[in-house]
N, C-alpha and C positions, 0 to 999 in steps of 0.2 A: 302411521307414517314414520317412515324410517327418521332416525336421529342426526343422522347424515346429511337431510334435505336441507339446503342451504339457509329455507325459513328459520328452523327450527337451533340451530347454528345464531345466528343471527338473533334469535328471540332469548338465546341461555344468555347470551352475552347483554343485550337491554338488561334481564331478570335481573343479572350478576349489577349492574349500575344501576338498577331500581334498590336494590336490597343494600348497597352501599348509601345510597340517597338518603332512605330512610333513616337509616344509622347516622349520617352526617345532620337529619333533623329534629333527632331527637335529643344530638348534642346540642343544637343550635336551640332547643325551645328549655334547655336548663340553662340557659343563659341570662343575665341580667340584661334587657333594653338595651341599656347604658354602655354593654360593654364591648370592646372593640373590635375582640375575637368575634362575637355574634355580627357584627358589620361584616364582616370578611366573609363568615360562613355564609350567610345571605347573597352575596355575591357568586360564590362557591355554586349551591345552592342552584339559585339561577339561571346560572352558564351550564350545570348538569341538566335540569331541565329540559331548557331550551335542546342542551345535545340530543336528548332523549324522544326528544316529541321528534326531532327531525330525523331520526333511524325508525320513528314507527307511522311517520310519514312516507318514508320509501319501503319499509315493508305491506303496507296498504295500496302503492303502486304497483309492486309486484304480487300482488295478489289479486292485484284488478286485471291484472294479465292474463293472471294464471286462468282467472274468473271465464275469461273471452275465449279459452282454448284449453277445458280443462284434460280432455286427452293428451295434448301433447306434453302438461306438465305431470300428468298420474296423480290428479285429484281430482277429489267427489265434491257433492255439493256440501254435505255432511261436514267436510273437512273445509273448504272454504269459509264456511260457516263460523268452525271454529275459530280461525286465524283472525278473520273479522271481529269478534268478540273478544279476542284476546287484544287486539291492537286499542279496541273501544277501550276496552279495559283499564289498560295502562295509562291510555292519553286521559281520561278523566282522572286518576290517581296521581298523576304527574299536574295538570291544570291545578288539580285539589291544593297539591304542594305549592305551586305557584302564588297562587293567591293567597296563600297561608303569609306566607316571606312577602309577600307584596304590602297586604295590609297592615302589619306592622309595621312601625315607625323604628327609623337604625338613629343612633346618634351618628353625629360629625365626628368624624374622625381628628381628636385633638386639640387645640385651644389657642395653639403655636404662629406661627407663619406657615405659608404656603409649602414651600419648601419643606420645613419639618414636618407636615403631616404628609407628607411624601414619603419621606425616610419613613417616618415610621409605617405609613401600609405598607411601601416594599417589604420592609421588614418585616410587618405582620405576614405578608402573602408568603414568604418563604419560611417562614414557620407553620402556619396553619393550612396550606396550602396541600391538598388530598393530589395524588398522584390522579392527571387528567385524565378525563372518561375515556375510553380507550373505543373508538367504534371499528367495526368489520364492515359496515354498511359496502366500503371499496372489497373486500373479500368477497360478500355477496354478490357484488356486480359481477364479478370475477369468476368464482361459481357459477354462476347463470350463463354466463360469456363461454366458459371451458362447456358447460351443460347444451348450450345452441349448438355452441362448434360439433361437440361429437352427435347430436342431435342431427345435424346436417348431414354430416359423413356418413352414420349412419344410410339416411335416407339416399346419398349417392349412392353407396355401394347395393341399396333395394333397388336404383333405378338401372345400375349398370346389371344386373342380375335378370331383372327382368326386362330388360334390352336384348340379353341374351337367349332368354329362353323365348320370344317373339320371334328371332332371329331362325331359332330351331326351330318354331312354329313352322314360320314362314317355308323354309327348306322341307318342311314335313307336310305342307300344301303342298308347293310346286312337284312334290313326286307323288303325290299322292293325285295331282291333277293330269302328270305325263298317264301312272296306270290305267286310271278313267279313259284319257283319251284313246289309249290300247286295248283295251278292252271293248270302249265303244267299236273302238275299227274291226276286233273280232265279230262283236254283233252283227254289225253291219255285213260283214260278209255270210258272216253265217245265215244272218235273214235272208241277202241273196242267194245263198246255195239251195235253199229251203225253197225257195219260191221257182227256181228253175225246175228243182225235182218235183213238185206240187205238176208245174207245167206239163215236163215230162211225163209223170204219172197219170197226168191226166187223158195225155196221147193215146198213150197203152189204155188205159182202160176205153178207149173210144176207139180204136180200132180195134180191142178184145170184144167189143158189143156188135162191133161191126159182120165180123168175122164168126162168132155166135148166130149174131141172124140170117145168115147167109148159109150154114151151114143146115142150119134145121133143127129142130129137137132132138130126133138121134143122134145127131154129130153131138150135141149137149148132154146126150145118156151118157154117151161113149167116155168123153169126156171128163166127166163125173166120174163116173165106174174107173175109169185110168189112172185122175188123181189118187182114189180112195185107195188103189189095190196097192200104187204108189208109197201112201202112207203108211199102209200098216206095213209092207217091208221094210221103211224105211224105220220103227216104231222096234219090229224085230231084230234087225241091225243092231239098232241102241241097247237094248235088253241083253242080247247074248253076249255083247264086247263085256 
């Protein structure tokens, strides 16, 4: 799967705030109980979390999508597959972390008044405070949104295409039904001329029989003997041209 696929985008970018997490927990577990900084980070900690389950929560939406119509997004099941186990993946490795920082106990912040343990977490959170997880989840939408739209256009300009060549279909019936029907009209006449001459020919040969029997056998030698003597002249004609 290409690198480019909006998943896959969206998944470097979790990795990249999984693998800072982990760095921010492992500061947080050389920590003393007791000590302020680890209060902070805990909090820290938790809000990354939470951010993280809820980008691999909308990439499991969109791959339930993908899931219902894997053609139109150009994935297998193989690949599905994988995306699913990578999301499982991380959501148990982020829970893991969760419950780590949960069951631990943080001390109070301070010993003071209200007010000055105030001051001082502002102040701790702008010191210790890691630059906010940064998600793409809205880029992904965005992605997907730019990916429909041409996805659509696409399929118009397949639908205007073949609107058009139906169109030439159709013009390639209609004349191809005008020739038929011209062609049938030749038949038809032709069958008629055929059947007149049939008619006619049939005249002639029944008053040639007629005329025959009336004649007699002789007038039939004669006949005969006239055709033949006919033909072979006609036979030497052709030969000598």
């Amino acid at each position: 799967m290409s690198a480019s696929d909006p998943f896959y985008l969206v998944k470097e970018e979790i990795q990249d705030t999984v693998t800072k997490l982990q760095t921010t927990l492992d500061r947080w577990e050389k920590l003393p109980v007791s000590s302020t900084e680890r209060t902070v980070l805990s909090r820290e900690i938790l809000s990354t979390c939470e951010s993280i389950e809820w980008q691999v929560d909308e990439l499991d939406k969109a791959t339930g999508v993908a899931e219902r119509d894997p053609a139109r997004f150009s994935v297998d099941a193989a690949e599905i597959e994988r995306r699913k186990r990578w999301t499982s993946s991380t959501r148990t490795q982020v829970h893991s972390v969760t419950g780590k920082v949960q069951s631990t106990p943080v001390r109070n912040i301070g010993t003071g008044t209200g007010a000055t343990n105030r001051r001082e977490l502002m102040r701790l959170d702008d010191q210790f405070q890691q630059t906010p997880v940064r998600t793409d989840h809205d880029s992904y939408i965005s992605n997907e949104s730019d990916r429909q739209e041409l996805l659509l256009r696409e399929q118009d300009d397949d639908l205007d295409e073949l609107s058009a060549s139906l169109g030439r279909i159709g013009h390639v019936g209609l004349l191809i039904d005008e020739d038929v029907g011209f062609q049938g009209g030749i038949m038809d006449k032709l069958s008629s001329d055929m059947d007149g001459t049939a008619t006619r020919l049939d005249l002639v040969q029944k008053k040639l029989a007629t005329v025959m029997k009336k004649a007699g056998w002789k007038a039939q030698v004669l006949t005969i003997v006239f055709l033949v003597v006919l033909l072979v002249i006609l036979t030497l004609l052709v030969f000598s041209a």
